[in-house]
C-alpha positions as CSV (number, residue, x, y, z in Angstrom):
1,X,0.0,0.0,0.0
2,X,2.9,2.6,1.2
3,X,4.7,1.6,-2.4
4,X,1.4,2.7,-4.3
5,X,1.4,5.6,-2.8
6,X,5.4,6.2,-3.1
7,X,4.5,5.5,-6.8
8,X,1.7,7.9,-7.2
9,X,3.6,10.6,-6.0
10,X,7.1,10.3,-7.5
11,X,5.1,10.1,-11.1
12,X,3.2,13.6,-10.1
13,X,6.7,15.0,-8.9
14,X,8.4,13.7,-12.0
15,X,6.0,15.4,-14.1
16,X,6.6,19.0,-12.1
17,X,10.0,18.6,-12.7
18,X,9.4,18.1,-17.0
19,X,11.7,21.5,-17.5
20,X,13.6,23.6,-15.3
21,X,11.9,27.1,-13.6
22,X,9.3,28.4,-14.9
23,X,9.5,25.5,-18.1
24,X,8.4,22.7,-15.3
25,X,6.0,20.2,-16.4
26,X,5.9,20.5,-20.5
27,X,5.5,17.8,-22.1
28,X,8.1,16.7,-24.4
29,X,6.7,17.4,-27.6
30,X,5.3,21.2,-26.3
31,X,6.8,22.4,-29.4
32,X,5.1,20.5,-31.6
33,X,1.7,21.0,-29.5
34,X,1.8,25.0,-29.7
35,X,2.9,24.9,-33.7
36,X,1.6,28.1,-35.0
37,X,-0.8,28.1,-38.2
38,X,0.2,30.4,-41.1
39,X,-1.0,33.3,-40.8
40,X,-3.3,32.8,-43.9
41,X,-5.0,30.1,-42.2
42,X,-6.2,32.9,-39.5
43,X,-7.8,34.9,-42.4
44,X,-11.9,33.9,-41.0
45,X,-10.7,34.5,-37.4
46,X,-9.9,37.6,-38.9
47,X,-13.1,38.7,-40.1
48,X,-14.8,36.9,-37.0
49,X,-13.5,37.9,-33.8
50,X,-14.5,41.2,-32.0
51,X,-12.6,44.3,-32.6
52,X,-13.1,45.1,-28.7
53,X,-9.6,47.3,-27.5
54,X,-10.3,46.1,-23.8
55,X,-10.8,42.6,-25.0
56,X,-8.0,42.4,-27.5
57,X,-5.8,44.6,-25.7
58,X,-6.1,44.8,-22.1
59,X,-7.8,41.7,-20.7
60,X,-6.8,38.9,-23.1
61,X,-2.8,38.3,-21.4
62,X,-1.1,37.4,-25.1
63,X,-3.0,40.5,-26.7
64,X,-2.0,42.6,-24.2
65,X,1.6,41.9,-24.3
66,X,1.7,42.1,-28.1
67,X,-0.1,45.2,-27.6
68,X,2.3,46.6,-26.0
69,X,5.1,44.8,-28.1
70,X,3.9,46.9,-30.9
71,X,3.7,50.4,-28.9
72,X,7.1,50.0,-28.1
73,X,8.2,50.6,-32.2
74,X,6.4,53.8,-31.6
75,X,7.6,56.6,-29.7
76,X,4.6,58.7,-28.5
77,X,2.4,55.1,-27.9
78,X,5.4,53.5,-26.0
79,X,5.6,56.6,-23.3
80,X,1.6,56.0,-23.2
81,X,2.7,52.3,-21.8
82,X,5.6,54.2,-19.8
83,X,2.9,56.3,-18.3
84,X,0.5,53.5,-17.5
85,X,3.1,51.2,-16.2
86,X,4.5,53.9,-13.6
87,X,1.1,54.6,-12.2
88,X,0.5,50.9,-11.7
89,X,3.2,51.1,-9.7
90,X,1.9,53.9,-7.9
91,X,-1.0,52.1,-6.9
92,X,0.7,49.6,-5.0
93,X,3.7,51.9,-3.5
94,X,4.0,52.1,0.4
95,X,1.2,54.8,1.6
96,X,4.6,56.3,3.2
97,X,5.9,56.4,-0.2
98,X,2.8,57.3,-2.4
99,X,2.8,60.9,-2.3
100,X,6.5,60.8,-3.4
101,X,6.0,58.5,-6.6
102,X,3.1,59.9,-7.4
103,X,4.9,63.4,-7.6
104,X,7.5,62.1,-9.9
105,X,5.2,60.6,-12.1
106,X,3.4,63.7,-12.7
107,X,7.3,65.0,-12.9
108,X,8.2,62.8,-15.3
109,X,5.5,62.6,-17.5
110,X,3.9,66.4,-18.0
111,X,6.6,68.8,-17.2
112,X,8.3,70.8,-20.3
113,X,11.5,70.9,-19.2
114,X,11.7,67.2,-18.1
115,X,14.2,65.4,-20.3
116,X,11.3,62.8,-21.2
117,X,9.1,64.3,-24.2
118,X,5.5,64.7,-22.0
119,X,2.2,63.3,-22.8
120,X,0.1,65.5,-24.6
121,X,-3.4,63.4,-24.8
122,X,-3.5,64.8,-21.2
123,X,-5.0,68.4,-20.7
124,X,-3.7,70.7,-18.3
125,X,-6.5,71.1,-15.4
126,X,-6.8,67.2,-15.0
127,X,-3.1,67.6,-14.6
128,X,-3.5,70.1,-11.7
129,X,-6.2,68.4,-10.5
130,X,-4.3,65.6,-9.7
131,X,-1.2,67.2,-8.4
132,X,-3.8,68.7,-5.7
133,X,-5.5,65.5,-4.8
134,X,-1.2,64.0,-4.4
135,X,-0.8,66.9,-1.8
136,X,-4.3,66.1,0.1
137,X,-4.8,62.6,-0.4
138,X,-2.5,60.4,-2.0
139,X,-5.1,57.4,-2.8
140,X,-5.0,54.7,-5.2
141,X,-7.2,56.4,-7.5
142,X,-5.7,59.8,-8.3
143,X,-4.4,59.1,-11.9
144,X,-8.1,57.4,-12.8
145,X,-8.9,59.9,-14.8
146,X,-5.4,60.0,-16.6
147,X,-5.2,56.6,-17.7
148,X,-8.9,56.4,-19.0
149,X,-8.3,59.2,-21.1
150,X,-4.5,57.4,-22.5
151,X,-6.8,54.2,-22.7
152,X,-9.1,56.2,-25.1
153,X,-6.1,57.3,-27.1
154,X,-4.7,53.9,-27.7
155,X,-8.5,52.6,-28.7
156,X,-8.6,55.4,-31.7
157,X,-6.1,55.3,-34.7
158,X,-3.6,53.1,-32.4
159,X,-5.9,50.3,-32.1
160,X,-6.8,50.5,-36.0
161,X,-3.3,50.6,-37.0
162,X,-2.4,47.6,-34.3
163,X,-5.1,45.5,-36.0
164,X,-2.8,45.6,-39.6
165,X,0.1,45.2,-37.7
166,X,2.4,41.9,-37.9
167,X,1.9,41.8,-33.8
168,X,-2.0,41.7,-34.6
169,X,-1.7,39.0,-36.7
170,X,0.9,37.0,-34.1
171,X,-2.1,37.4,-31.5
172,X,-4.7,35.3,-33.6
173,X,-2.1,33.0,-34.6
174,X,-2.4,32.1,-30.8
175,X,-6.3,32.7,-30.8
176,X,-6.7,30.1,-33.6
177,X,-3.8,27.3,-31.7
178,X,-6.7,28.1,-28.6
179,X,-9.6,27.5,-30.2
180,X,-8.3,23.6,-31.2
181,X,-10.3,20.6,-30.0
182,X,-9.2,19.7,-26.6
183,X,-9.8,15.9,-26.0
184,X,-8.7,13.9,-23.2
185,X,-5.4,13.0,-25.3
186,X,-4.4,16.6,-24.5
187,X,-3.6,15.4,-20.8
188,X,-1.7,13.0,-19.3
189,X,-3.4,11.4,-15.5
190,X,-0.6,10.6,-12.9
191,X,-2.3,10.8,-9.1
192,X,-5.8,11.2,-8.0
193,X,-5.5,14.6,-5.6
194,X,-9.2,14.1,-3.7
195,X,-12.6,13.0,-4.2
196,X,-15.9,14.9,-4.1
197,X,-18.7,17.6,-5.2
198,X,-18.1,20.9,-6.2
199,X,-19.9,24.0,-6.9
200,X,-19.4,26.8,-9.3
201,X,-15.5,26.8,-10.7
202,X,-13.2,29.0,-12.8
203,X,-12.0,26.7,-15.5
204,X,-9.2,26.5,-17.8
205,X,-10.4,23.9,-19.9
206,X,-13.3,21.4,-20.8
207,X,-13.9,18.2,-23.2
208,X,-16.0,15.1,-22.9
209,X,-15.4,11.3,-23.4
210,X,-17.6,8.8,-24.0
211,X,-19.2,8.8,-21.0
212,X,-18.3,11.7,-19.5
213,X,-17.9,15.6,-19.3
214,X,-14.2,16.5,-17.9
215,X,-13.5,19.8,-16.1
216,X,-10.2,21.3,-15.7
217,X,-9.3,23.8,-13.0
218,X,-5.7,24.9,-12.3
219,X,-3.8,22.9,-10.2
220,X,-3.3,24.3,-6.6
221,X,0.2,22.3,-5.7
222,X,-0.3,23.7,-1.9
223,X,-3.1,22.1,-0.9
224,X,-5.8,23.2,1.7
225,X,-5.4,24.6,4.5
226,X,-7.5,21.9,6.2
227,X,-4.0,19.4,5.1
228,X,-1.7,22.0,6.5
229,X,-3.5,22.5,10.0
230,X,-4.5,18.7,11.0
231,X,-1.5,16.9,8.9
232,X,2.3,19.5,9.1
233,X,3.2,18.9,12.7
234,X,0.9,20.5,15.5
235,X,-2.2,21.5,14.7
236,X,-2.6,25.3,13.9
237,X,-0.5,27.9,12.1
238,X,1.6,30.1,14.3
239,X,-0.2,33.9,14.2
240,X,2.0,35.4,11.9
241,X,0.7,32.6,9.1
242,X,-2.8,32.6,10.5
243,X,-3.0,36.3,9.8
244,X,-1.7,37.0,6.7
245,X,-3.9,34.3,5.1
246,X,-6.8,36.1,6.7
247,X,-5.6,39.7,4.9
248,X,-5.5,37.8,1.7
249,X,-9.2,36.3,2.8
250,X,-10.5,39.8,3.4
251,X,-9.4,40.8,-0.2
252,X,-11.4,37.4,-1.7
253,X,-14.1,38.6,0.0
254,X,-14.3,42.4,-0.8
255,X,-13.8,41.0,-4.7
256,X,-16.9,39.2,-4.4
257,X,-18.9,41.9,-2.2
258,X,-18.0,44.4,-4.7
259,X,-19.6,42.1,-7.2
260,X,-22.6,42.1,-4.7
261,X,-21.7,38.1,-4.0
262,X,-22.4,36.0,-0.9
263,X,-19.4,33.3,-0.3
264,X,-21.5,31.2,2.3
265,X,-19.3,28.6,3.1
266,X,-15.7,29.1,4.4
267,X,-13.8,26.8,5.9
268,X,-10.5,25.6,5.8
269,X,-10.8,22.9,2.6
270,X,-12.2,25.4,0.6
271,X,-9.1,27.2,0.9
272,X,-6.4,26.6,-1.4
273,X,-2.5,27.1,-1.9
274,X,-1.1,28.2,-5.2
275,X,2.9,27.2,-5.9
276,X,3.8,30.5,-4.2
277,X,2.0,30.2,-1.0
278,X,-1.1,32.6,-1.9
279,X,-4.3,31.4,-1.0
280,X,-7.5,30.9,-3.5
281,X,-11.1,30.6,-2.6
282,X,-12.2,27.5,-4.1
283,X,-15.9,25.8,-4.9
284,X,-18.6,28.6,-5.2
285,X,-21.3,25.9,-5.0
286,X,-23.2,27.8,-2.0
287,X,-22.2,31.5,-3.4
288,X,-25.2,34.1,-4.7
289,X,-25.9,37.3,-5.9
290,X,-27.8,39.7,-3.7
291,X,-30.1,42.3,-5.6
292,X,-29.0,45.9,-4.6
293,X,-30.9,46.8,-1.6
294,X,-32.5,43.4,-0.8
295,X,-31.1,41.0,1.4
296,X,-31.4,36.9,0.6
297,X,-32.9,33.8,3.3
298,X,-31.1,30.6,3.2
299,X,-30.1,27.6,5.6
300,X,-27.0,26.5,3.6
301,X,-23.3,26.2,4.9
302,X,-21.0,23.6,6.7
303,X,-22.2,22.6,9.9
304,X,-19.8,24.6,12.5
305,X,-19.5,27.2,10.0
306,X,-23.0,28.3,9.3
307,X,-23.3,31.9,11.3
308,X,-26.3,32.2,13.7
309,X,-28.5,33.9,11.4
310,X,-28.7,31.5,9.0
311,X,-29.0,29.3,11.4
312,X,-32.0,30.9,12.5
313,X,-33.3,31.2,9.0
314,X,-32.9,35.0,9.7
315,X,-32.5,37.2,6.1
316,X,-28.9,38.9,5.6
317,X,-26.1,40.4,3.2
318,X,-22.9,39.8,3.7
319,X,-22.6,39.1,7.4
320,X,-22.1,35.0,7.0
321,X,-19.0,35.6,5.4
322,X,-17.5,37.6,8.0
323,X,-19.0,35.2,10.9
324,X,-16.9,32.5,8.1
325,X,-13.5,34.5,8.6
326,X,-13.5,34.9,12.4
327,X,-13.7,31.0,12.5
328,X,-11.2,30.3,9.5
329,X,-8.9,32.7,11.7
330,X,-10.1,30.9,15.1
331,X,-9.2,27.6,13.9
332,X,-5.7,28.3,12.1
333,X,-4.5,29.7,15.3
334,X,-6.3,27.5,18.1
335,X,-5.9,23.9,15.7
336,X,-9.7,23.3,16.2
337,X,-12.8,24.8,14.9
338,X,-14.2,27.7,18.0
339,X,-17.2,25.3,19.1
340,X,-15.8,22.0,18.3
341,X,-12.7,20.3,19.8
342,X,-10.3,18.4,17.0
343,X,-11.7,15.0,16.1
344,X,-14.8,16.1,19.0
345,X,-18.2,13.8,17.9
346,X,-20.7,16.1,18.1
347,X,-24.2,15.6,17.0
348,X,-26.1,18.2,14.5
349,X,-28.3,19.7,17.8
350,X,-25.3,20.5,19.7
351,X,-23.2,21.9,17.1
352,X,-26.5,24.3,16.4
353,X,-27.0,25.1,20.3
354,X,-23.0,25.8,20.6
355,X,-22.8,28.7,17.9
356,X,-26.1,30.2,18.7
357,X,-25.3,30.4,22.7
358,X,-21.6,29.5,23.6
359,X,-18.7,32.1,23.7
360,X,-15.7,31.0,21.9
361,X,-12.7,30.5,24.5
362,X,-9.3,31.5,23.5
363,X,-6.2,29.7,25.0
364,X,-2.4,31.7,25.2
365,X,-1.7,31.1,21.4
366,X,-3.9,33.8,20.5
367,X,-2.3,37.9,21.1
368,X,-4.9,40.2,22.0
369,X,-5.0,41.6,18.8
370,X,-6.3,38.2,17.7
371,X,-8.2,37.2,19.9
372,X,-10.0,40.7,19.8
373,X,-10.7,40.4,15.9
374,X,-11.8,36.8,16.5
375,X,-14.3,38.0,19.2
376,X,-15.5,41.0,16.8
377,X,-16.3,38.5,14.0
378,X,-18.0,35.6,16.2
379,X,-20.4,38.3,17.7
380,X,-23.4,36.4,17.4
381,X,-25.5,39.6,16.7
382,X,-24.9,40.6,13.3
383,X,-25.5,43.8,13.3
384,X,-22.7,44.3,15.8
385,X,-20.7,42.2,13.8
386,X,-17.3,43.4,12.2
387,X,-17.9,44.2,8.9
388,X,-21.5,44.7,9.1
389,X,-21.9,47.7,11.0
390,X,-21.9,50.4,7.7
391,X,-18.2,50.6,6.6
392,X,-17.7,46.9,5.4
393,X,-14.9,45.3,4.4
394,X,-12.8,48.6,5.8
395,X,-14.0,48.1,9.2
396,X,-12.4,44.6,9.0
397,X,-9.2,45.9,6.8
398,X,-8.5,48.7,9.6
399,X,-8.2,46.3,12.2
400,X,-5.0,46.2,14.3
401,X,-4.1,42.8,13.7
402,X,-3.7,44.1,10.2
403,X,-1.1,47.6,11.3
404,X,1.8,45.2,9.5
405,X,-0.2,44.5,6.3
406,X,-0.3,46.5,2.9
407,X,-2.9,45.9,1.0
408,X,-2.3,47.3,-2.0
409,X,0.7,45.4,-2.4
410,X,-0.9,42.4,-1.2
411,X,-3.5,42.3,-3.9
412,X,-0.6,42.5,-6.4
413,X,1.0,39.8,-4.6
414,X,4.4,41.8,-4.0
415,X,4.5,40.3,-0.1
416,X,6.0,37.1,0.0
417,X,3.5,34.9,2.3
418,X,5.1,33.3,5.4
419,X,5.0,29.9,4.0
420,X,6.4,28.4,0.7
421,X,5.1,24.9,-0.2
422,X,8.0,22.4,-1.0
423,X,8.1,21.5,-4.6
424,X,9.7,17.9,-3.6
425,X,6.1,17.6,-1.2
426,X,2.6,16.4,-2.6
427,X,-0.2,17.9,-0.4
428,X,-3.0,15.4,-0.2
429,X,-4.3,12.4,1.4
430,X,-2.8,9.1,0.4
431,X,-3.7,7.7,-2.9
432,X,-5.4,4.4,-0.8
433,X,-7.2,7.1,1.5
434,X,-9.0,8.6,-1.0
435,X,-12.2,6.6,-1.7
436,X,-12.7,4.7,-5.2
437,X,-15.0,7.2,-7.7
438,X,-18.7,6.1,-7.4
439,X,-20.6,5.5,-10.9
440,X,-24.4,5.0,-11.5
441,X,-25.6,2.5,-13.5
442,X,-29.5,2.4,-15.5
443,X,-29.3,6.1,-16.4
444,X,-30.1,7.1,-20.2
445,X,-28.9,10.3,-21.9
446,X,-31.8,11.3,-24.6
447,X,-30.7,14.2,-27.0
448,X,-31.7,16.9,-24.6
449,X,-29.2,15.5,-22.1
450,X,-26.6,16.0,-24.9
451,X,-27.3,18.9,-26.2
452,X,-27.2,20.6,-22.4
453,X,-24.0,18.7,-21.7
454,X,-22.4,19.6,-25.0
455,X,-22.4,23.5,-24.0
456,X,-19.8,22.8,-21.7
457,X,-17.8,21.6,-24.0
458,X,-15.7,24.7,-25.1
459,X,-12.0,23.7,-25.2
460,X,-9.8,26.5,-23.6
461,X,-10.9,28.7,-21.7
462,X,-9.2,32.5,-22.8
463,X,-7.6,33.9,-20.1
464,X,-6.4,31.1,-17.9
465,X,-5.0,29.6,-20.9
466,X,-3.2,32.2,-22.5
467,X,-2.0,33.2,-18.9
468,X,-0.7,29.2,-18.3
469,X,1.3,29.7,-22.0
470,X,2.9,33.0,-20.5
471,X,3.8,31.3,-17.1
472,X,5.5,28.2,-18.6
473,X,6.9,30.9,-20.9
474,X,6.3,28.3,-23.7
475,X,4.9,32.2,-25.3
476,X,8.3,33.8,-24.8
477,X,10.3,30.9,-26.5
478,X,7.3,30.7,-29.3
479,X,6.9,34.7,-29.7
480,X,10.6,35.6,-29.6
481,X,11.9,33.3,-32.1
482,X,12.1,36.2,-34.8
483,X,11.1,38.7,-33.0
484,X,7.7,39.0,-34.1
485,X,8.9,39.1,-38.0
486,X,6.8,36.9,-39.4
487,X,8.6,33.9,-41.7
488,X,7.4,34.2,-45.2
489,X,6.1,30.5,-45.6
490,X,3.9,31.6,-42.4
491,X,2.3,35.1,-44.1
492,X,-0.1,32.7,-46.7
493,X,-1.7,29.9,-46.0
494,X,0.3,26.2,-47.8
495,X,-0.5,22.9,-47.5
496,X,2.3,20.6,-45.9
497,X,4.3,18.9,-48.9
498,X,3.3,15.0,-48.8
499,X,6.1,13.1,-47.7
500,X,7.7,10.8,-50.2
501,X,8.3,7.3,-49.3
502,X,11.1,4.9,-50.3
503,X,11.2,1.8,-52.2
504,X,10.9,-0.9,-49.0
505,X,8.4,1.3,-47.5
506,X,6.2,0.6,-50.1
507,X,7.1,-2.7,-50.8
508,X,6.1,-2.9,-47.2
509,X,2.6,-1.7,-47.3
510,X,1.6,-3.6,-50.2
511,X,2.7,-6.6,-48.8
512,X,0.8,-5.7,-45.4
513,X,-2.2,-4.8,-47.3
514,X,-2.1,-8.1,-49.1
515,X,-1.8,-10.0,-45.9
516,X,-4.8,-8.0,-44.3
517,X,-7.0,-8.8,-46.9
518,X,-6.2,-12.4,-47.1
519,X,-6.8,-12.7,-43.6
520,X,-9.9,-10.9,-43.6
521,X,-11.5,-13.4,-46.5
């Protein structure tokens, strides 16, 4: 049993290690995978796809950096990317250091005498305008107006000259290597990771078998954080850990708020590592939108994690999330969930009467900083509830177990989390742990079933892909190899040359084909 396992994991490790860096896990014949069309042979994707700028050249990873590829042969559109690249930076600067870089982009970019040649798509008052909001308020969005108005530029002549551009016709080159069929020959199975449901996913990909509809998700090499506080040595994180997994939490969840979203069911499984150590929030199955100005009813959750209220079967916003977070943080710093011990049998009445009328209690692992957040989100009232009473996800942001955390750089993941996972480590339950996959017998698909089943069926998925060819760089070693100068047996559109055969070759086949049919008769 231990030497399946041993198996199963060295054949998932082996694959991880398929290149070196960044180029870890291609396959061998990557190359011949991502082989570009000609571009002739992109002359209907052309004429089909949607001449959106945002789309093509913001959103979309590939157009954007051949976008930008192609602003850079042009002096006035490369200092529009100059300018747009120094206020990103801005926007996650220090606040001790914002006023400062924000002042030397205006610096850089609209004074005459500067050495640079200034922007001129800018007008003067929104210029001043923002010089006065540095002096009184540094905050993210000063230059907003700024780089809508270079955005607009770029979409105008820019845009239309892009779209006749060799780096234009690059980009659907990899929109037409996309859009292939993906089939389960695509991927290679080494090691089941886990077993069970799941709700509403970001995908990167999708195909069917036979008998099945198959979807992919990126890969979280981490784990859960359910794995890393029962299974890596004593149970719980040590604060530090435990808190900055919470600051990234509160920015999951002011994403989704902003989106007027309800998460509904955190806990510590749902919570996933990438390679780096950042967390995702995984398995929207219990997640809904709430109509502006109206509040939902619902009795849905984990047991031990459902808030009060729903509980109760009360109507509310936002407020189970936050209940959600106070017990994530609770449990990565105590080892056990508030209101039930590690491994504690508990039946479904007592877990209920515990959360509706027991108070937490907090041992010496927690500071007072977190036990006093913990307490603020496990109020069982909530409208007294942190992060319910008017300011939102602020209210939880300003707290002071959060004095040590940006979180403008966090969102742009410049702060290196406290923990790394292991690339030599596989974070899962043993292959012989994981229960055998259940299938149903007696059910009949009619052509309804099909038809519902085959809209899922849509290959790649845009962004996730073109972002995993730009993170295996398997784009940089395609896109570089001349520069972007297209070859001239790739500007039309030739069928491959048949390849001629020798004289045993063909004595071969006929021979082969004699046999066959002999054998057949």
């Amino acid at each position: 049993m231990e030497l399946e396992n041993l198996l199963a994991n060295s054949m998932l490790l082996k694959a991880r290690q398929g290149g070196y860096g960044k180029k870890s896990g291609r396959s061998k014949k990557w190359r011949e995978m991502l082989k570009l069309p000609p571009v002739g042979q992109c002359s209907e994707l052309r004429h089909s796809i949607e001449k959106e700028y945002s789309s093509l050249c913001d959103k979309q990873p590939i157009g954007r950096l051949l976008f930008r590829q192609f602003c850079n042969t042009k002096h006035d559109l490369k200092r529009c990317i100059e300018f747009l690249d120094a206020v990103a930076e801005y926007e996650v600067a220090a606040d001790e250091d914002r006023r400062d870089c924000g002042l030397l982009v205006l610096d850089t970019f609209f004074i005459e005498e500067s050495s640079a040649t200034p922007l001129p798509e800018i007008p003067g008052h929104v210029v001043q305008e923002c010089r006065l909001q540095l002096q009184e308020d540094p905050s993210k969005d000063v230059f907003k107006e700024c780089t809508r108005i270079v955005h607009d530029y770029l979409s105008g002549e820019s845009f239309e000259e892009y779209q006749e551009s060799s780096y234009f016709s690059r980009f659907l080159q990899w929109k037409w290597l996309e859009r292939q069929p993906v089939t389960k020959n695509t991927f290679r199975h080494y090691r089941v990771l886990g077993k069970g449901g799941f709700g509403e996913v970001s995908l990167c990909y999708t195909y069917e078998t036979k008998d099945s509809l198959c979807l992919v998700l990126t890969i979280m090499n981490g784990g859960d954080l359910k794995f890393h506080i029962y299974n890596l040595g004593n149970p719980g994180f040590d604060e530090q850990r435990a808190i900055f997994y919470a600051a990234e939490l509160c920015c999951g969840l002011e994403d989704l708020q902003r989106e007027r979203i309800v998460y509904r069911d955190l806990k510590p499984e749902n919570i996933l590592l990438d390679d780096h150590g950042h967390i995702r929030i995984s398995d929207l199955g219990l997640a809904v939108e709430i109509p502006e100005g109206e509040t939902i009813q619902g009795r849905v959750g984990t047991l031990g994690y459902m808030a009060p209220e729903v509980l109760n079967r009360e109507r509310y916003t936002f407020s189970p999330d936050w209940w959600g977070l106070g017990c994530l943080i609770y449990e990565m710093i105590q080892g056990h969930s508030p209101f039930r011990k590690f491994k504690e049998k508990v039946n479904r009445e007592e877990a209920e009467r515990r959360v509706k009328e027991e108070r937490e209690r907090y041992s010496e692992k927690f500071s007072e900083d977190a036990k006093s957040i913990c307490s603020l989100l496990l109020t069982k009232d909530p409208k007294q509830r942190l992060g319910c009473r008017g300011e939102g996800v602020a209210e939880v942001k300003g707290h002071p177990v959060f004095r040590d955390i940006n979180f403008k750089r966090l969102e742009a993941h410049m702060l290196d989390p406290p923990f790394r996972p292991d690339p030599q480590a596989v974070y899962c339950r043993d292959v012989l742990d994981i229960e055998q996959f259940s299938r149903v017998k007696g059910i009949h698909l009619d052509s309804t079933d099909y038809t519902f089943y085959g809209q899922f069926v849509t290959g790649c998925v845009s962004i996730p892909w073109q972002n995993e060819m730009i993170e295996s760089e398997c784009f940089k070693d395609i896109n570089e190899r001349g520069n972007v100068a297209l070859d001239p047996e790739e500007k039309t559109y030739q069928p491959a040359p048949k390849q001629k055969r020798g004289f045993f070759h063909r004595l071969f086949t006929r021979g082969l084909s004699f046999f066959s049919a002999c054998y057949i008769r």
